[in-house]
N, C-alpha and C positions, 0 to 999 in steps of 0.2 A: 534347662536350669532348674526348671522344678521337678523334677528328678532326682538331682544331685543334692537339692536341700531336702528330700524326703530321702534319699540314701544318708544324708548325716544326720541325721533325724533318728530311722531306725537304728544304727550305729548307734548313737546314743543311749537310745532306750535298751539299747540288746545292754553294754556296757554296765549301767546303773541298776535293770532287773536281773538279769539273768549271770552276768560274769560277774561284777559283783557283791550283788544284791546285797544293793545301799539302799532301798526300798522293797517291801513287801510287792507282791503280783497279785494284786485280789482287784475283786470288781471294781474297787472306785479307783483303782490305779490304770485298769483296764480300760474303763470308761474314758479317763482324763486323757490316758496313753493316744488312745483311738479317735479321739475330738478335735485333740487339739493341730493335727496336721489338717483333717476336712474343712477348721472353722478358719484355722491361720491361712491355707490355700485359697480359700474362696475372698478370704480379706486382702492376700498378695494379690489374686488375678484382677481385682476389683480394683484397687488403690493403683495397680501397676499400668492399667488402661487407663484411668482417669488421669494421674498426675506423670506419666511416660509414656503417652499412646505409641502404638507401632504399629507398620504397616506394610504389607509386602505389595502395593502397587504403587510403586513409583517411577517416572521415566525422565528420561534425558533430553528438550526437547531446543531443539536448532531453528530460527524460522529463516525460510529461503524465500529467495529472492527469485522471478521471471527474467531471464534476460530477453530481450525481444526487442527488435530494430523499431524508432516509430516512423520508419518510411519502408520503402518497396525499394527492393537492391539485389544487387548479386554481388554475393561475399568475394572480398578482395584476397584478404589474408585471414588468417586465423591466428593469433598470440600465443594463446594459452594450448594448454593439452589434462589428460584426463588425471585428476586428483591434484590439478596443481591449486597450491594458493595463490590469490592475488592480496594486492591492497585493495585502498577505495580512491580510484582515478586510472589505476591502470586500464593499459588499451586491452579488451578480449578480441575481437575484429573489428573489418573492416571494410564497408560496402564502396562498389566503383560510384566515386562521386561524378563522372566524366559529365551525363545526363546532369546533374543539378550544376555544375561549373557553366554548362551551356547556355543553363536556363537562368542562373543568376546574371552573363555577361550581359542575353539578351534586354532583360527588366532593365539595364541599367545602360545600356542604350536609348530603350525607349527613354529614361529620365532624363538623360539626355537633348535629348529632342523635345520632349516636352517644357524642356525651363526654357530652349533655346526657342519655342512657339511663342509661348510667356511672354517672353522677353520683348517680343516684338508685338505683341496682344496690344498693347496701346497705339504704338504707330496705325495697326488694322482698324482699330476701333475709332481715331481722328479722320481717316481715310474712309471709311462708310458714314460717319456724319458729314463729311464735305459734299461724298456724292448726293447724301438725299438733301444736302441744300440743296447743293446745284440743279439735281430734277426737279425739286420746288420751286426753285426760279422757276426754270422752263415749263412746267405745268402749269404756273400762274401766267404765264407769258401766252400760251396754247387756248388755256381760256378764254384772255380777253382777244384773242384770235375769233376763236368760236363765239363769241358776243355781238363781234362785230360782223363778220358774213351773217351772221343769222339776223341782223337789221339791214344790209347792204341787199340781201335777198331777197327780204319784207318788201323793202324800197324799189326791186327791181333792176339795184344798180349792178347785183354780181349773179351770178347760177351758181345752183345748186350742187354743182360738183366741186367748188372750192369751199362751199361748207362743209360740204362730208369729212373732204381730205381735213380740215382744220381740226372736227369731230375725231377723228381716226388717229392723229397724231396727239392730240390731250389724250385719249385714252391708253394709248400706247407708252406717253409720258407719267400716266397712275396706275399702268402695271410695275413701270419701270420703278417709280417711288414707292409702291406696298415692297417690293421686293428687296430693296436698299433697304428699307424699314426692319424687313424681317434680317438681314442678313449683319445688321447694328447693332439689333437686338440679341441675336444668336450670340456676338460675340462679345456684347456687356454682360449676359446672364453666365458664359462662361470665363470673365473675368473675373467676378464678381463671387461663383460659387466657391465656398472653402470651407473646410474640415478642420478647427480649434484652430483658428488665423490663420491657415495655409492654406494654397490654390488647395479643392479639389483631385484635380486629375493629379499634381504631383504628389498631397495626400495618400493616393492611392496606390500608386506606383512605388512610394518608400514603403506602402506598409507588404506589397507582393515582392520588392527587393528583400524586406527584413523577415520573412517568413521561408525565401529562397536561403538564404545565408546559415536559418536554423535547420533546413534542410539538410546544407553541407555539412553544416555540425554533426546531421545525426547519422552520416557516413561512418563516424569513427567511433566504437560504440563503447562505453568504459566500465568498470566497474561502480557499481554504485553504493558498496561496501568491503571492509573487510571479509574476507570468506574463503569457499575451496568450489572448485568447478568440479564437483564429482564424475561427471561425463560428460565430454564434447562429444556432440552428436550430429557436427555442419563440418562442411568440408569447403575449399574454396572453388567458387564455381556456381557454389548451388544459390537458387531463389529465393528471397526471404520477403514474406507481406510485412506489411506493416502489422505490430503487435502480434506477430504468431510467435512464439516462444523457442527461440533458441536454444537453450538448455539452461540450469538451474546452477545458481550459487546461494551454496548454505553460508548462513552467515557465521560469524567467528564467536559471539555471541550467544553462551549459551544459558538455559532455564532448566531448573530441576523442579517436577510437580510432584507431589504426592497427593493421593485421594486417601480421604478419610472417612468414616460416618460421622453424622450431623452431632452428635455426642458427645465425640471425642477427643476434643477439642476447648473444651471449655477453659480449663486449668491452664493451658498456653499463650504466650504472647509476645510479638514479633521481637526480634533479637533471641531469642532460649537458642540453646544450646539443641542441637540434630547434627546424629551422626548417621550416615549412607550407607551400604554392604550392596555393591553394584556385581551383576552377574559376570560385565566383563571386567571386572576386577578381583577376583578369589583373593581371598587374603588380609584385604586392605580395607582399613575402615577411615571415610573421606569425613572430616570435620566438613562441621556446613552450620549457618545459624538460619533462623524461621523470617522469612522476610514479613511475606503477611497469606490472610487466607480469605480466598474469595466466597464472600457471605452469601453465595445465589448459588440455584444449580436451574436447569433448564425447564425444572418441573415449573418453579414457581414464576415464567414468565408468560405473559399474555399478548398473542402478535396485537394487531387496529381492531382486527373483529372481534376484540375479544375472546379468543381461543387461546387452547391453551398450546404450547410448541413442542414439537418433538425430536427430537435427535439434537446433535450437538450445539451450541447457538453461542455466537463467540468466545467459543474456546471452552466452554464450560460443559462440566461430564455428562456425557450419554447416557445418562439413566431413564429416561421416561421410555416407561413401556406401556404396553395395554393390561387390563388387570389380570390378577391381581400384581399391584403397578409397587417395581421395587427404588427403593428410598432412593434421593438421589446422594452424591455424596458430595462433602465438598473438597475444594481441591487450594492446598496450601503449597506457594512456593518459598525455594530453600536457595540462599546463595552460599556458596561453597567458597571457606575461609581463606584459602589458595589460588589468589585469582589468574596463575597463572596453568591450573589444572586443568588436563583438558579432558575431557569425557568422550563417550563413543555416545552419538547422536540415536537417540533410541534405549539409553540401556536400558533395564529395568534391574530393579532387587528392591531393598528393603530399607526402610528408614526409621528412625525412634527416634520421636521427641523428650526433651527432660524438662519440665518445667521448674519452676522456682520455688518447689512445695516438694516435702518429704524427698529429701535431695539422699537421704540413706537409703532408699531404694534402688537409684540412679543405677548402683554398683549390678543388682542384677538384668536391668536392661541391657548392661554393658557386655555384661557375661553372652547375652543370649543373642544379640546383634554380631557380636563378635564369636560365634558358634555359626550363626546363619551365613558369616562371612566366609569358613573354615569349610563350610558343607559347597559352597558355591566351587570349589576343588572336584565335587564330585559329579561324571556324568550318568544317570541311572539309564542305559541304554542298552539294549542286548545286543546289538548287532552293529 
């Protein structure tokens, strides 16, 4: 573009000195002739960065999705195929649920059994208090047994082998009551135990039922957005861990970024007018307005140790190098006017902002993004 304002320029001057010298050609015309393109250039490149920065690194950016089973399976069926789109709920596959159908019947058997124990835990629990009365009688009874051989012996009146046995049968009658004791006991402590007002053991059993059932849920595995399966890479048959990644859906949803220097940027603000000149689109210049621009880049951040970071760091540009260490830039995104325009995930080309200041400039931004659009036609390749 500056080019063509410096070709209409010498035009000019050829026109008014020379064809038809409507002005003399002497030094101060010379002077003026020769200044005034160096000093207006240097004040268009100036004013044209500032109040309409441009830029040729900008990209198209899709974020995708992991598809990945979160149980251990072997693929049933496969739905999708390669480049298809789905929605968000559609079935992609689908793992043999047989194993968790088994293991959820099992659990809920046991539940089964276990309310049906319950259920009857009190009748058990009346029935081990009768019996350690009842060896309580009889121990008490054993006693005064053993009290009384043990004076009848004293006396002479009985022998000592009906004290023994008297002896032998209370002790046998207070193994018999510790053991009713503990067996009372066992079965009040698991009446008794429970988890937010509920028995225990059945607590337990509904939460290994309801973890079986999410199981079989995750036989059937679905989309978890809008998107496109760029390559199926699972066949049916084959083994799949838990979380190992089945293949990737990009999402529908997409971001245009542009990087900028820290500078250039100032004179703009979110809503301005930006138009696109994308490489897979020769021709075509894509309306887009400045959403907003992220005020950090990865230079200026500091991990726990206080260090400083290097390389990318959510999302923000790889600039930090070792020295001599070059700027970082920042990086503005663009929504594009057309919300139903779809882009190729990755492009690249060029972008120009116009800010709300010397809007009579705009026109040569226009010219020259839409030049950059015209050149994106050409491949410079030899072979």
């Amino acid at each position: 573009m500056l080019e063509i304002i410096i070709g209409i320029y010498a035009g000019i001057c050829w026109l008014i000195f020379k064809k038809f010298k409507l002005l003399p050609w002497n030094f101060i015309s010379k002077v003026i002739v020769y200044s005034l393109p160096i000093f207006g250039t240097i004040f268009l490149i100036l004013s044209l960065n500032y109040y309409c920065p441009i830029t040729s690194d900008i990209r198209v950016i899709n974020r995708s999705v992991d598809i990945n089973p979160q149980i251990l399976g072997r693929v049933k069926k496969v739905y999708v195929t390669t480049n298809q789109e789905v929605k968000k709920g559609d079935t992609l596959f689908t793992l043999d649920p047989e194993i968790y159908i088994q293991e959820l019947k099992s659990l809920e058997a046991r539940l089964k059994s276990s309310e049906s124990n319950l259920a009857s835990g009190n009748e058990n629990l009346n029935a081990a208090y009768s019996n350690v009365s009842s060896l309580q009688s009889q121990l008490d009874l054993a006693n005064k047994r053993v009290e009384q051989y043990t004076k009848l012996v004293a006396g002479g009146a009985a022998n000592r082998f009906d004290l023994e046995q008297a002896q032998a049968n209370a002790n046998d009658l207070q193994n018999r009551l510790n053991s009713a004791r503990s067996q009372a006991q066992g079965i009040q402590v698991n009446l008794a135990a429970s988890y937010e007002g509920e028995n225990a053991g059945l607590a337990e059993l509904k939460a290994k039922i309801a973890q079986a059932k999410w199981n079989l849920e995750q036989t059937v595995v679905l989309a978890p957005a809008d998107g496109t399966i760029p390559n199926v890479s699972i066949n049916e048959g084959a083994i799949l861990s838990a979380f190992k990644s089945a293949f990737v859906l990009i999402k529908k949803e997409q971001s245009v970024i542009g990087l900028f220097a820290q500078n250039e940027l100032e004179a703009v603000q979110p809503g301005d007018e930006v138009e696109l000149a994308l490489r897979t689109e020769p021709g075509k210049i894509i309306k887009a307005r400045l959403d907003f621009v992220i005020d950090a880049t990865s230079q200026g951040l500091l991990n726990n140790a206080g260090g400083m970071l290097g390389g990318s760091v959510a999302g923000l540009p790889d600039t930090s190098r070792p020295y001599p260490e070059y700027e970082g830039k920042l990086a503005a995104k663009f929504i594009v006017d057309d919300p139903n325009t779809v882009l190729t995930t990755g492009a690249r080309g060029d972008a120009t902002l116009y800010s709300q200041h010397m809007k009579a400039m705009h026109i040569v931004r226009k010219v020259m993004i839409r030049i950059n659009s015209k050149l994106n036609y050409i491949i410079p390749k030899l072979h």
